[in-house]
VMD Tcl script that draws the C-alpha trace (Angstrom):
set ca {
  {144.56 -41.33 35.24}
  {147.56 -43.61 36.29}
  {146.36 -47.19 36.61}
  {148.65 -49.96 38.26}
  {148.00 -53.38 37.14}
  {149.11 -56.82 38.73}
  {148.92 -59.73 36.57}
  {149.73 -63.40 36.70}
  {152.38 -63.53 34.58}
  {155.97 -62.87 33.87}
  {157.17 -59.04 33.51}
  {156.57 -58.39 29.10}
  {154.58 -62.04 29.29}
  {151.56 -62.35 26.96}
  {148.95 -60.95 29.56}
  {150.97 -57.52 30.08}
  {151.14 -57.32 26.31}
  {146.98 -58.31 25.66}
  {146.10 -56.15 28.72}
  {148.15 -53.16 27.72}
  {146.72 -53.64 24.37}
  {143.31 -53.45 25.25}
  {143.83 -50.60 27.82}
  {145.20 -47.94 25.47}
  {142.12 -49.43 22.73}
  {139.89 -48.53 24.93}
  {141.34 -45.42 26.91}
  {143.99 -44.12 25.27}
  {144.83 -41.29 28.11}
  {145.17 -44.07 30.38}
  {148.67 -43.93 32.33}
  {149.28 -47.93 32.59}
  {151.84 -48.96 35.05}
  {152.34 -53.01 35.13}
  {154.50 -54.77 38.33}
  {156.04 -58.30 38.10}
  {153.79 -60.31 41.20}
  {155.61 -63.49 39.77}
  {154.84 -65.96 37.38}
  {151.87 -67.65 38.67}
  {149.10 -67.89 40.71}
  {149.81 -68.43 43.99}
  {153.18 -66.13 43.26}
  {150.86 -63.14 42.11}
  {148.91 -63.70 45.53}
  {151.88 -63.72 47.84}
  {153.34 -60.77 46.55}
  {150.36 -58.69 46.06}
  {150.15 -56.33 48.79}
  {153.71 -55.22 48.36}
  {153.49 -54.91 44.81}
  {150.10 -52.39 44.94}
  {152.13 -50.59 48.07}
  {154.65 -49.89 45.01}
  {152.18 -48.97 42.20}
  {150.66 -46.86 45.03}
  {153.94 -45.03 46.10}
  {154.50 -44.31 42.32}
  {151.32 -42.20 41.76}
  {148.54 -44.82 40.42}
  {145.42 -43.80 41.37}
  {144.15 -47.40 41.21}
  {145.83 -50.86 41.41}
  {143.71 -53.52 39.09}
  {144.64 -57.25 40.11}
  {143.86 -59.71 37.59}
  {144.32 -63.55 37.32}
  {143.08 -66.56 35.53}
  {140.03 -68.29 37.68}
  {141.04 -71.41 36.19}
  {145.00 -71.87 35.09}
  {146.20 -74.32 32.41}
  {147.60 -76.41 35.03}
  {144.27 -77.29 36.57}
  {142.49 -77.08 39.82}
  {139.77 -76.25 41.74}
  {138.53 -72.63 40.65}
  {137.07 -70.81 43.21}
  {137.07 -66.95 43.37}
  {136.21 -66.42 46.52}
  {138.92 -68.04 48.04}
  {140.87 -66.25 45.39}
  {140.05 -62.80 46.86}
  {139.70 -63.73 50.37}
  {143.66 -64.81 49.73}
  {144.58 -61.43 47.91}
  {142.40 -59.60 50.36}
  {144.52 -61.46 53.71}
  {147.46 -60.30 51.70}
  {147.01 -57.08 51.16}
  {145.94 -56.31 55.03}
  {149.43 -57.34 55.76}
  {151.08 -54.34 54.18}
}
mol new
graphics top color blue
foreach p $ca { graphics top sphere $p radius 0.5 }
foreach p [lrange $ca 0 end-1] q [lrange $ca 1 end] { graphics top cylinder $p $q radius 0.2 }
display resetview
C-alpha cells in the first residue's frame, strides 16, 4: 500500500523523520510518501487539500494528516475546529 502523509512540519523536519520511523517499524511494506504542507499549523491547514490532491495524483491509496493538538507556541487546542478547518479545506479542491 502507498500511504501519503501531511505533517506539520518542514520537508526532512523531525516529525517526517519519527513518523517514517515508526511507519516502516510497524509495516515495513508500507509505500510512505511525505508532502511539505508548510511549517506550521495553520500553514499545514491552508495547504492541505492541494497537497492530498498531489499525494492522490501520485498513486497513494490514502492521505494521513497529522498535527500537534497543542503546539509549543501555545493556544487554545481544540480538534474539532481543527478538522472542521482541514475538512473546509479540502472541499475546496
Amino acid at each position: 500500500m502507498k500511504l501519503g502523509v501531511i505533517l506539520e512540519c518542514p520537508k526532512g523536519g523531525v516529525d517526517e523523520k519519527v513518523y517514517s520511523y515508526v511507519f516502516e517499524q510497524l509495516c515495513p511494506e508500507l509505500e510512505v510518501v511525505v508532502e511539505e504542507a508548510g511549517a506550521n499549523k495553520q500553514q499545514m491547514i491552508e495547504s492541505c487539500g492541494p497537497v492530498a490532491e498531489i499525494l492522490l495524483d501520485q498513486g497513494c491509496e490514502a492521505v494521513l494528516i497529522i498535527w500537534d493538538l497543542m503546539p509549543r507556541w501555545g493556544g487554545e487546542p481544540c480538534r474539532k475546529e481543527d478538522v472542521e478547518a482541514i475538512l473546509e479545506k479540502m472541499g475546496e479542491c
